[in-house]
N, C-alpha and C positions, 0 to 999 in steps of 0.2 A: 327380322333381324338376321343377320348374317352372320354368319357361323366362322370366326376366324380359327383358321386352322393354325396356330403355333408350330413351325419342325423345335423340339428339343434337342439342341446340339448335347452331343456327348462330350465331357471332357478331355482332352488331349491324353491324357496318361491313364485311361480305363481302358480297359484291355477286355476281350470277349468276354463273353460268361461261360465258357468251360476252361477259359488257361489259367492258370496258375499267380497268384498275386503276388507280387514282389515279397511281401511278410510274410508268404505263406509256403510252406519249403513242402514239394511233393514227398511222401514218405518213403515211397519206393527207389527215389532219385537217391536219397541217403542211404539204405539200404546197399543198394549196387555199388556206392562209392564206397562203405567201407568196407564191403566184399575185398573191393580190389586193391585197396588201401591194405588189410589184412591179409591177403594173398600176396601179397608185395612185400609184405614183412616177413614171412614163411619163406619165401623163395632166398631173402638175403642171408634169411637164419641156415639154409642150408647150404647154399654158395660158399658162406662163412666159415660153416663148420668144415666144408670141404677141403677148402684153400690153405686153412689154418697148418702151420706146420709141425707136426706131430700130434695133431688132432685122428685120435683111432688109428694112429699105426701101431702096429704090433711091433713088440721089441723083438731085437735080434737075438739072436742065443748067446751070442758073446756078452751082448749088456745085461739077459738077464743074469749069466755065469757071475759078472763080475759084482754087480749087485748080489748075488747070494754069498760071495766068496768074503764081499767087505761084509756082510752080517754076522759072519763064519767068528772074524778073527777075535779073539780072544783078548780083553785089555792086559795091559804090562803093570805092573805094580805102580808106576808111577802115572799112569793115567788117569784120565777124569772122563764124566761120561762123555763129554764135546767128542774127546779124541775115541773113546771106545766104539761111539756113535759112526764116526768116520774114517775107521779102520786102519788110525796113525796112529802111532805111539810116539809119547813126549819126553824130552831129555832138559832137563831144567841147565841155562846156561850161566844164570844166576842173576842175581841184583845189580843193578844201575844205579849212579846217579850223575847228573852231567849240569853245566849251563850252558843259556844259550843264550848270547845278546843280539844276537839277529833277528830272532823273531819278532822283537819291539825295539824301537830305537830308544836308548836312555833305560832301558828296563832288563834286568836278569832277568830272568825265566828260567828255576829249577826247574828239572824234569828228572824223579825217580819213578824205577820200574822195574817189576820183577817179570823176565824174559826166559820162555819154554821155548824149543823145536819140535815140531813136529816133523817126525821122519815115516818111514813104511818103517813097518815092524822088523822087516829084512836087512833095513840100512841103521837102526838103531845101534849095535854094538860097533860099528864103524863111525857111526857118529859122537858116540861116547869117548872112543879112541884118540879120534883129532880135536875133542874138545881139551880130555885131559890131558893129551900130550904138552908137547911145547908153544901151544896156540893158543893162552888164555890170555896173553898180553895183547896179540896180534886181533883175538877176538875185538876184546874193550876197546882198541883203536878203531877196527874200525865201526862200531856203533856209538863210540864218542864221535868221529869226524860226521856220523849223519845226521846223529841227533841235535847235534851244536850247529848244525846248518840246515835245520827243519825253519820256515816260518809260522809266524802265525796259524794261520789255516791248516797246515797239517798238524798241527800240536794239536788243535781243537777239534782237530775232523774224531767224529764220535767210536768210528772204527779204525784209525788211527791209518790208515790204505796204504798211503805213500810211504809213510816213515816204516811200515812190518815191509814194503814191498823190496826199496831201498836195503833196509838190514838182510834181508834174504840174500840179495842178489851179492850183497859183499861181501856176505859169509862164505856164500858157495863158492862165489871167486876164489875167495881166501883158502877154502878146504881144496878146490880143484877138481871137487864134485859138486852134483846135484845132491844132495844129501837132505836138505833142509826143504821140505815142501811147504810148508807156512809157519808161520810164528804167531807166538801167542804175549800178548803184551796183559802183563794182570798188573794189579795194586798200582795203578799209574795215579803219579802226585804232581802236578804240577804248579810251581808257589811263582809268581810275580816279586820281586824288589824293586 
């Protein structure tokens, strides 16, 4: 009897016997990739930190001055910590109340509010001056004419931006100085009809 010799084909997608099997992931291949994967992250972390602007610069003498100087300044009687914190002092301008039918069509919309200045402690008693003087009427005009032409959205904006930005600039107008560095809107009511 004769001895049939079979060849055993291999199948198409076996691969030698020392490589690597498609499920089966070299340990050291992972290894090396998250080497460089983790090196790659280091490198952006400090590129980043590099570029960043005012990332580890050292302050100038004049910012650290003036930061020590606003620490310095002592509050004024009518201060709160906000203003004592930011080295202004506040001048109550007083109480509002206004309407406004432009914000909603068909609908009033009160708006009361009780309105501070803040000023530099330097410009305080000059701003006391032109408030009491003959400008208390000229005041209310003009933060009747901006509050009665706020819309919607600035009534509701939660730090009210536009309408303190607005009243500043037409007070200062109106005074003929810079006087007024921000303004402070408290007890603000606003009713719909």
């Amino acid at each position: 009897m004769a001895k049939s010799v079979v060849n055993q084909t291999k199948p198409a997608n076996a691969a030698a016997p020392g490589a690597a099997q498609p499920g089966n992931r070299n340990p050291t291949n992972l290894l090396i990739f998250g080497g460089v994967v983790l090196g790659l992250a280091c490198v952006q972390i400090v590129v980043t930190s590099l570029l960043m602007p005012g990332a580890a610069q050292p302050q100038s003498k004049q910012t650290q001055k003036r930061q020590e100087e606003s620490e310095q300044v002592a509050p004024g009687p009518d201060s709160d910590e906000k203003s004592a914190a930011s080295g202004f002092a506040e001048v109550a301008l007083g109480d509002f109340s206004f309407s406004n039918t432009i914000a909603l069509r068909g609908v009033t919309t009160h708006v009361d509010f009780r309105l501070a200045a803040l000023a530099a402690p330097t410009q305080v008693a000059t701003l006391e001056s032109q408030i009491n003087r003959s400008n208390q009427g000229r005041i209310r005009e003009v933060i009747n004419k901006i509050v009665r032409n706020c819309n919607l959205d600035e009534l509701n904006d939660p730090n009210l931006d536009a309408m303190r930005r607005q009243i500043r600039e037409g007070l200062n107008e109106l005074l003929g100085k810079r006087l007024i560095i921000d303004l402070m809107i408290n007890d603000i009511r606003i009713i719909q009809q």
